[in-house]
C-alpha positions as CSV (number, residue, x, y, z in Angstrom):
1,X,-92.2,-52.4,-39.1
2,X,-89.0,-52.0,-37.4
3,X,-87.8,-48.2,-35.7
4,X,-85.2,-48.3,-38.9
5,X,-88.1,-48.6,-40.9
6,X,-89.5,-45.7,-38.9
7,X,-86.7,-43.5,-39.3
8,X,-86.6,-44.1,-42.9
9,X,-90.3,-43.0,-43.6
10,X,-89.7,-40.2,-41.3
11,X,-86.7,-38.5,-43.9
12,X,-88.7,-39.8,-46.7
13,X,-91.4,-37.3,-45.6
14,X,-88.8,-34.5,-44.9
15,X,-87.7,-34.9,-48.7
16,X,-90.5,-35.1,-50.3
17,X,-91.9,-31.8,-48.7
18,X,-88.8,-29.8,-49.3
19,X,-90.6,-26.5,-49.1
20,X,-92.6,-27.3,-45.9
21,X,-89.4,-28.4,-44.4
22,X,-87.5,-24.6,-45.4
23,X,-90.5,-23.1,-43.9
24,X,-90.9,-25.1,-40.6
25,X,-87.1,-24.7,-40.2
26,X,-86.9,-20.5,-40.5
27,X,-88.3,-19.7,-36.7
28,X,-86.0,-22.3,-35.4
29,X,-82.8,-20.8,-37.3
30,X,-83.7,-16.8,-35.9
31,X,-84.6,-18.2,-32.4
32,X,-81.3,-20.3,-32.1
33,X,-78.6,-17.2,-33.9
34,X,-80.2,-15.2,-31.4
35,X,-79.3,-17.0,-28.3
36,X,-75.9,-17.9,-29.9
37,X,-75.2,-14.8,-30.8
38,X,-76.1,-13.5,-27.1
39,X,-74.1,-15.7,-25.5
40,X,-71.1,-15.0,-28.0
41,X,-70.3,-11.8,-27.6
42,X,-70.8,-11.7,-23.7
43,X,-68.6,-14.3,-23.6
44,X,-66.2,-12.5,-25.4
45,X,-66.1,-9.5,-23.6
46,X,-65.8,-11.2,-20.1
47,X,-62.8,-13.9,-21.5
48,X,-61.2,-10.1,-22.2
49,X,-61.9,-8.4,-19.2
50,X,-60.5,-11.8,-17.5
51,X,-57.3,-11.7,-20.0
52,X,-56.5,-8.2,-18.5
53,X,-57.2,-9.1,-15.0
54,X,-54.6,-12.2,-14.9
55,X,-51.8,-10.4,-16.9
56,X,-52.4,-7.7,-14.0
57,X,-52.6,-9.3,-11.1
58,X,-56.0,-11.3,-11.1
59,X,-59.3,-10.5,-9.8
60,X,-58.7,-10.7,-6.2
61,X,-56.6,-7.8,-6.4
62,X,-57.7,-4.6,-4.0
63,X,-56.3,-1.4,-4.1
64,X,-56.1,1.4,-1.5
65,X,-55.4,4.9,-2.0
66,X,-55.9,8.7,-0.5
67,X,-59.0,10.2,-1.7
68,X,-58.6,13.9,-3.3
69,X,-59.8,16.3,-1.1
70,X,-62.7,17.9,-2.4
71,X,-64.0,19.8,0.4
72,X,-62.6,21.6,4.0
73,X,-62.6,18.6,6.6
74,X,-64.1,20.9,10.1
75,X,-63.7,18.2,12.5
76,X,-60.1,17.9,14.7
77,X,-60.5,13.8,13.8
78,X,-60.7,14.9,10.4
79,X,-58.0,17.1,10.5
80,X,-55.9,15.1,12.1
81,X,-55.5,12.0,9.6
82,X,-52.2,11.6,8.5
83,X,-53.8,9.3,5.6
84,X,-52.6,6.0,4.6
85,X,-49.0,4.8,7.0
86,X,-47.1,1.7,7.1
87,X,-49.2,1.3,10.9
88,X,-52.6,1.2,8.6
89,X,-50.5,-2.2,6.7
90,X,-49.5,-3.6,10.2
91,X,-53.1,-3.3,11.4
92,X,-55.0,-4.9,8.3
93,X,-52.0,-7.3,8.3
94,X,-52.8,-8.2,12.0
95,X,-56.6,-7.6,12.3
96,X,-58.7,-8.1,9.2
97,X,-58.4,-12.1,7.5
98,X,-59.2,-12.6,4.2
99,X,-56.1,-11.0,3.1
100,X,-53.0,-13.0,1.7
101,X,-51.0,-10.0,0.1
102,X,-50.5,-6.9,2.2
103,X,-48.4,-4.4,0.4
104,X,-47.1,-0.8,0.8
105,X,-46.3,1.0,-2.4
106,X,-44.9,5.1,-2.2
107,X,-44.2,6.8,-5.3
108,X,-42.8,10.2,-5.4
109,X,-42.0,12.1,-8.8
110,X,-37.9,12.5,-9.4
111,X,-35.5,13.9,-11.5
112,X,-33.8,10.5,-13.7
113,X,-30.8,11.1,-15.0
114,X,-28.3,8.6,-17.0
115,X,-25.8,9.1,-19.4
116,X,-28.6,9.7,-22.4
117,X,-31.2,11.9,-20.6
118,X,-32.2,14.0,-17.5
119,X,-36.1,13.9,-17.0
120,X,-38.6,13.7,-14.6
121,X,-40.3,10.2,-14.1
122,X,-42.4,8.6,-11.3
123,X,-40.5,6.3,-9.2
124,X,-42.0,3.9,-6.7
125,X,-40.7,2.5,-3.5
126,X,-42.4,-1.3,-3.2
127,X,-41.8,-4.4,-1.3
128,X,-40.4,-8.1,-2.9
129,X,-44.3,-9.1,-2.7
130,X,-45.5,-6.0,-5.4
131,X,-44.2,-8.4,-7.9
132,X,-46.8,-11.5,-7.3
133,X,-49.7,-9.0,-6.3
134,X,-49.2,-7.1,-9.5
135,X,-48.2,-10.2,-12.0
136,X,-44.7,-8.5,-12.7
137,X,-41.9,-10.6,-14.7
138,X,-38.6,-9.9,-14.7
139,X,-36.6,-10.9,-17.9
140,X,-32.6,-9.8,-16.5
141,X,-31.5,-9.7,-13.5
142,X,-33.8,-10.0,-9.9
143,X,-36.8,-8.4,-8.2
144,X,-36.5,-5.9,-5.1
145,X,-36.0,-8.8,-2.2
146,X,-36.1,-8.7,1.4
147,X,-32.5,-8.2,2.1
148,X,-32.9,-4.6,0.0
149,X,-35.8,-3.7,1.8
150,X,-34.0,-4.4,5.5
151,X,-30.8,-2.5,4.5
152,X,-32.3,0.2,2.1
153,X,-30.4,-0.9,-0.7
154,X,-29.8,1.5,-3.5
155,X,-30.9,-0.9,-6.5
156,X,-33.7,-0.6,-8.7
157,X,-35.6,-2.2,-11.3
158,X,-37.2,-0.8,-14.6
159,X,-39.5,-1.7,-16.9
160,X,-39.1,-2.2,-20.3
161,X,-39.8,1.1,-21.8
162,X,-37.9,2.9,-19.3
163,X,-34.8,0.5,-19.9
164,X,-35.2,1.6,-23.6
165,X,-35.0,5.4,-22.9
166,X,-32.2,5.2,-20.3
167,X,-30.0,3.0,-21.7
168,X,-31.1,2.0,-25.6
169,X,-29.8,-1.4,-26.6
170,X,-27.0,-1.7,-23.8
171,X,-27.7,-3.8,-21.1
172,X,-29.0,-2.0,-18.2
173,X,-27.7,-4.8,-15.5
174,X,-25.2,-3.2,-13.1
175,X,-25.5,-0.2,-14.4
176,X,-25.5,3.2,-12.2
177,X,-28.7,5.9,-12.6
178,X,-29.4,9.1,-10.3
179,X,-32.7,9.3,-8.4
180,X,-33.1,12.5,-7.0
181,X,-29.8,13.6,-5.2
182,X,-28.9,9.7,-5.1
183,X,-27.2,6.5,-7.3
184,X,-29.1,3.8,-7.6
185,X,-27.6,0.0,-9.3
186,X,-29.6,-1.4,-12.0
187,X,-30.8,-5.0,-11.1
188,X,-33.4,-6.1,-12.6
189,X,-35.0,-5.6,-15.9
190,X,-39.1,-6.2,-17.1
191,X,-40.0,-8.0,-20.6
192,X,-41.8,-5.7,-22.7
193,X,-45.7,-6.0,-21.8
194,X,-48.7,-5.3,-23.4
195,X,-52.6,-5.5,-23.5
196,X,-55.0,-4.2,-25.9
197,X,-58.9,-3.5,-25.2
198,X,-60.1,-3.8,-29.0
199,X,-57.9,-4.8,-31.9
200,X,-57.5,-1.3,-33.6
201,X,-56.8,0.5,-30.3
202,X,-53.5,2.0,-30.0
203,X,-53.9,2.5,-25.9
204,X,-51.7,-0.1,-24.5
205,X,-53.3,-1.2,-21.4
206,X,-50.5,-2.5,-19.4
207,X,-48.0,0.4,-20.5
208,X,-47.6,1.1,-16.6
209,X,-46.2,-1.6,-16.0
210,X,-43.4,-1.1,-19.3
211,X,-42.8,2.3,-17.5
212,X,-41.8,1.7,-13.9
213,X,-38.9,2.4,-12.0
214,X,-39.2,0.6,-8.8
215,X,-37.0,0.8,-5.6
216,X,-36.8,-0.6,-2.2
217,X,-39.3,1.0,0.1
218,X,-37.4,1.8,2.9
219,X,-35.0,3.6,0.5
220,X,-37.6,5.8,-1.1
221,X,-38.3,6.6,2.6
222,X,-35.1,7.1,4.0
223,X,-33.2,8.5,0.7
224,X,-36.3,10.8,-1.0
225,X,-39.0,11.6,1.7
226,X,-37.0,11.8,4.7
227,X,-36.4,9.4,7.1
228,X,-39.3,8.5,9.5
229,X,-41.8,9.5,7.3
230,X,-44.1,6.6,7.5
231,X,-46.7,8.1,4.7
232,X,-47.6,5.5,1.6
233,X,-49.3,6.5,-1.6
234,X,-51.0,3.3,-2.3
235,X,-51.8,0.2,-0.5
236,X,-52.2,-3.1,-2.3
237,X,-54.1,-6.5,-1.3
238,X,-54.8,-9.7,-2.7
239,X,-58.2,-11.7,-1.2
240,X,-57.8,-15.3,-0.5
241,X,-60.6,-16.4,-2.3
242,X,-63.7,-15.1,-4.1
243,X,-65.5,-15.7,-0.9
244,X,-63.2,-13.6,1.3
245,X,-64.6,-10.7,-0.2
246,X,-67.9,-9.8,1.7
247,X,-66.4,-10.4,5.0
248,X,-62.7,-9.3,4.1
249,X,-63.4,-5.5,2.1
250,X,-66.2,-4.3,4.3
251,X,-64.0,-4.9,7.4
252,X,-61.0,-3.0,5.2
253,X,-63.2,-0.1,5.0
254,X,-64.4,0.0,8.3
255,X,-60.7,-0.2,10.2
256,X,-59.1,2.2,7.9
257,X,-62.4,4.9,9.0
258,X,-61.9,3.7,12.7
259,X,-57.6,4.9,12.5
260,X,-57.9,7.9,9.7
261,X,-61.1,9.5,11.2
262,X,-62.2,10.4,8.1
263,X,-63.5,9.1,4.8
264,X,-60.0,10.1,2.7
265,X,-59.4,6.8,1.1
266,X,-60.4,4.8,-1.8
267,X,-60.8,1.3,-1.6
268,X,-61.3,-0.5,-5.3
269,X,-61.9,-3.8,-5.6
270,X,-61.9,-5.5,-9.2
271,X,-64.3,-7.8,-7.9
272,X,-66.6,-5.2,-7.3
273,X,-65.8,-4.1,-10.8
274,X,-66.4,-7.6,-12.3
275,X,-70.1,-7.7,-10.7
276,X,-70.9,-4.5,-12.3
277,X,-69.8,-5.0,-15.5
278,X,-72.0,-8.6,-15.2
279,X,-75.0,-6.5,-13.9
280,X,-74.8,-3.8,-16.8
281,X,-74.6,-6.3,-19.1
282,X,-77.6,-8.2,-17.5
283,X,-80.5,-6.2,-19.4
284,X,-78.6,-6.4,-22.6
285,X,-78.0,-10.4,-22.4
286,X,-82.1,-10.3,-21.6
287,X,-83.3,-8.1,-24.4
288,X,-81.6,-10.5,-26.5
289,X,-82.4,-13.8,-24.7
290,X,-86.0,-12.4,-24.8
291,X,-85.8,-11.8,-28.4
292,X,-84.8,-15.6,-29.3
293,X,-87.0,-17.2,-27.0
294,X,-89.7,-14.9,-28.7
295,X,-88.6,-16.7,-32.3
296,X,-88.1,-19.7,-30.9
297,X,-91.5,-20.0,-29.8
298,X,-92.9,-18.9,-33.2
299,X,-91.1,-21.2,-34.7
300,X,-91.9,-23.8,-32.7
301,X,-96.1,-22.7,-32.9
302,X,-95.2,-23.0,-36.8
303,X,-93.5,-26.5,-36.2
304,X,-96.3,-27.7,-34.5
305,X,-99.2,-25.9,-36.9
306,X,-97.7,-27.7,-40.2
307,X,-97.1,-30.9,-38.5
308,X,-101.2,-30.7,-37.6
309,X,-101.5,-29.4,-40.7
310,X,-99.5,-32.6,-42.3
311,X,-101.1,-34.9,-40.1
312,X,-104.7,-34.4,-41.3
313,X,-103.2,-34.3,-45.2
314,X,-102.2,-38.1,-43.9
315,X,-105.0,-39.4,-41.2
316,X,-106.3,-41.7,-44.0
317,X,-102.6,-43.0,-44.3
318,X,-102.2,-43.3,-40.9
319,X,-105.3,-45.4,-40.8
320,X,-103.9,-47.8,-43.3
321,X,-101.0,-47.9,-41.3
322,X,-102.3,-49.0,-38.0
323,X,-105.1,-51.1,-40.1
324,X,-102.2,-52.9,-41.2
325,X,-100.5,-54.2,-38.0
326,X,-98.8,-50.4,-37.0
327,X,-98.1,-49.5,-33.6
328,X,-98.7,-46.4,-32.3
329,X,-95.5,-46.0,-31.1
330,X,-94.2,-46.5,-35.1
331,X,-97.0,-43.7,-35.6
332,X,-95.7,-41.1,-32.5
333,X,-91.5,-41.4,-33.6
334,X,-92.2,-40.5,-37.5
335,X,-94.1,-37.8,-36.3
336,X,-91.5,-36.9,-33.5
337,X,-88.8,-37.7,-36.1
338,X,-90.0,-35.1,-38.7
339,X,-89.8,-32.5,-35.7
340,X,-86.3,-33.5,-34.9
341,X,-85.2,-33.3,-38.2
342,X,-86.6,-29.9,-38.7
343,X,-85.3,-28.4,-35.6
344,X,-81.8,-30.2,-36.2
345,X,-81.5,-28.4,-39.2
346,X,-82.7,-24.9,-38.1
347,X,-80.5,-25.6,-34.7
348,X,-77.5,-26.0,-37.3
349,X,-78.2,-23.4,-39.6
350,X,-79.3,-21.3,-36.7
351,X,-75.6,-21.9,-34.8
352,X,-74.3,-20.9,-38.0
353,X,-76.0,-17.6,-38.7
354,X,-75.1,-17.0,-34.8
355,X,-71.5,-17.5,-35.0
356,X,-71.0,-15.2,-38.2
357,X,-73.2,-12.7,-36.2
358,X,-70.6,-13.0,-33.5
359,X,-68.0,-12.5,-35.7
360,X,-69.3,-9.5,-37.4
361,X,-70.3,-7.6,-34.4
362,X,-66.8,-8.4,-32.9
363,X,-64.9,-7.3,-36.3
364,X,-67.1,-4.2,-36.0
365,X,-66.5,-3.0,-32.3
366,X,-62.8,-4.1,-32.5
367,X,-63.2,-7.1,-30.0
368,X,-62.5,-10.7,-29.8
369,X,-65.2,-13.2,-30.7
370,X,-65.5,-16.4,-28.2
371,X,-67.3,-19.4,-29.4
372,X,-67.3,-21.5,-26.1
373,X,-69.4,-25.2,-25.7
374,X,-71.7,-23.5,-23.8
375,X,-72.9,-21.7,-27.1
376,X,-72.9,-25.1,-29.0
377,X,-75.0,-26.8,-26.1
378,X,-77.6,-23.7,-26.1
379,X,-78.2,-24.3,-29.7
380,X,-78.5,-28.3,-28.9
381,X,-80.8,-27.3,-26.0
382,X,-83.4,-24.7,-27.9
383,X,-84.1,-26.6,-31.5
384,X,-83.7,-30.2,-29.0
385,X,-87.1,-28.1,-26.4
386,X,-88.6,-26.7,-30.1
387,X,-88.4,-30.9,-31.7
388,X,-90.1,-32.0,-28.6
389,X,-92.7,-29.2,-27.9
390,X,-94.0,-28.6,-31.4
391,X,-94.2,-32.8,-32.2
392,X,-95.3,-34.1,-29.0
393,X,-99.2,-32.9,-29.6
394,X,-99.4,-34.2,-33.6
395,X,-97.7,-37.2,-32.2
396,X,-99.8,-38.1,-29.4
397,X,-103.0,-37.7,-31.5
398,X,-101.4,-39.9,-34.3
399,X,-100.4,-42.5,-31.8
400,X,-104.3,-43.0,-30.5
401,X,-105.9,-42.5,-34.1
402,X,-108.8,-45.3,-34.6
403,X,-108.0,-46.7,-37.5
404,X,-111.5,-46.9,-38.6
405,X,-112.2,-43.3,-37.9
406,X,-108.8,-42.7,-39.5
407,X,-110.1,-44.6,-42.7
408,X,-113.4,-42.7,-42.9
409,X,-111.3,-39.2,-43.2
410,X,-112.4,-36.9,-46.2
């Protein structure tokens, strides 16, 4: 008997026990669509989470800014801190490594007025660099560059909704707005952005970004604040690498406490953010992982019980076999074979069911569904351990059945 001979008496046997086959096959299926189904929709919301991050600047983005006060500072240090200053960007910039991106960013609140409207908008004074930390495209005209910033240049750039509003279907390019008490020249326009958390949300995520109206630094400093006013409202960074992070943000923290004197800044670092996230979803990912490996080992203890079961129905045909020139090796494969086939199937089906689950669950929290190869190789991997785990033991003793012994079976 050759192994195709096996393999062929090893589906005959799947066939003709259709009903022992559905049966053996059920704890694989629930065991693998729960592990699928696990990894599915974690991988799903991290692929969003990391959708959101690079349209916004990436995870190595940091972010500094003054904390609200929320009680009396008593110390002079305290009282004293002047809060975040262009000085506290020359001193990261100089002293703390792990930092590629360095950038100031001052917004103020004034008065816009165009030819179709006089309101009251946020404007912000940035640097050429706010564009790369932040992922900001520009779809007319330029970016804020370093010329502007050196000569306080009274240009500006808006985003796409606020390019709308002033201006409606003309093209804002070269065009003149008032800031405050002050003209500033249209350069640049943003394309229209947008981000969604969940498919029915109406919360745009990167509106911000539609709504700016940026302007050179040192002209919101010299033209709204006041000149030699060195204040900023926010401070942005970008890390170098993943790995900068445990040597690069504590040493943030601890130079901005050393100059301000007092703990009146926020440091948030989407990093940070991404390990929580991936900790809080740690006990959910195990409560499911638990629950599959749970079925998965029923299923396998069922595997293995009707395969015992079906291997004493057979011992005297066994016998036969092995009386009649079979090697146990032919023996051990059918054996192993029927396992295979039986987990194959319930792997499959169970993939399946897992995927749909996916699917369902995303359609019902309004979230995209991710079906990645590492699903597909965690079904492979579970009904591949159940095939070889539930036949290994009916195999074995098949293998080293006497024949005569086998032969004397009632």
């Amino acid at each position: 008997m050759n192994l195709l001979e096996v393999v062929a008496d090893g589906f005959a046997d799947v066939r003709a026990n259709a009903g022992r086959t559905a049966l053996q096959t059920v704890g694989v299926v629930l065991g693998v669509a729960s592990v699928v189904a696990t990894m599915g929709l974690t991988a799903g919301g991290e692929a969003q989470s990391m959708q959101y991050y690079t349209q916004s600047g990436g995870v190595l983005k940091v972010l500094v800014w003054p904390k609200q006060a929320e009680t009396v500072r008593t110390s002079a240090r305290e009282n004293a801190s002047k809060g975040l200053t262009l000085d506290d960007i020359e001193a990261i910039r100089a002293s703390v490594p792990g930092f590629d991106l360095v950038e100031p960013e001052v917004d103020q609140q004034l008065q816009i007025q165009t030819a179709r409207l006089t309101r009251a908008y946020q404007v912000s004074g940035v640097a050429p660099l706010y564009a790369e930390l932040n992922e900001i495209r520009i779809e007319r005209g330029r970016f804020i560059t370093d010329e502007d910033v050196t000569g306080a240049a009274s240009v500006c750039v808006l985003g796409a909704e606020r390019a709308r509003e002033f201006f409606g279907t003309e093209d804002p390019i070269g065009k003149q707005i008032r800031l405050g008490d002050h003209l500033y020249r249209v350069v640049g326009v943003e394309p229209y952005r947008e981000f969604y958390w969940n498919n029915g949300d109406t919360y745009n995520a990167l509106d911000w970004m539609n709504e700016l109206v940026v302007v050179p630094v040192s002209a919101m400093q010299v033209r709204q604040i006041g000149a030699g006013d060195r204040k900023v409202g926010e401070i942005g960074l970008r890390l170098t690498s993943v790995k900068a992070y445990d040597d690069a943000v504590p040493a943030l923290r601890r130079l901005l406490a050393r100059r301000l004197g007092a703990d009146d800044f926020e440091v948030y670092a989407r990093k940070e953010r991404l390990d929580q996230m991936n900790q809080n979803s740690k006990a959910y990912d195990l409560t499911f992982k638990v629950c599959g490996g749970i079925s998965l080992l029923v299923g396998c203890i069922v595997v293995a019980n009707i395969l015992m079961a079906s291997f004493r129905e057979r011992m005297r045909e066994v016998g036969t076999r092995k009386a009649l020139g079979a090697k146990g090796w032919h023996i051990a494969v059918q054996f192993l074979l029927e396992s295979a086939i039986v987990s194959g199937l319930g792997g499959g089906v169970g993939l399946a069911l897992g995927v749909g689950f996916v699917h369902i669950m995303a359609a019902m929290l309004s979230q995209p569904a991710a079906l990645t190869p590492a699903m597909v190789l965690g079904a492979v991997l579970s009904s591949g351990v159940v095939a070889v785990v539930a036949g290994l033991v009916p195999a074995i003793l098949a293998a080293r059945l006497d024949p005569v012994v086998a032969l004397r079976y009632e």
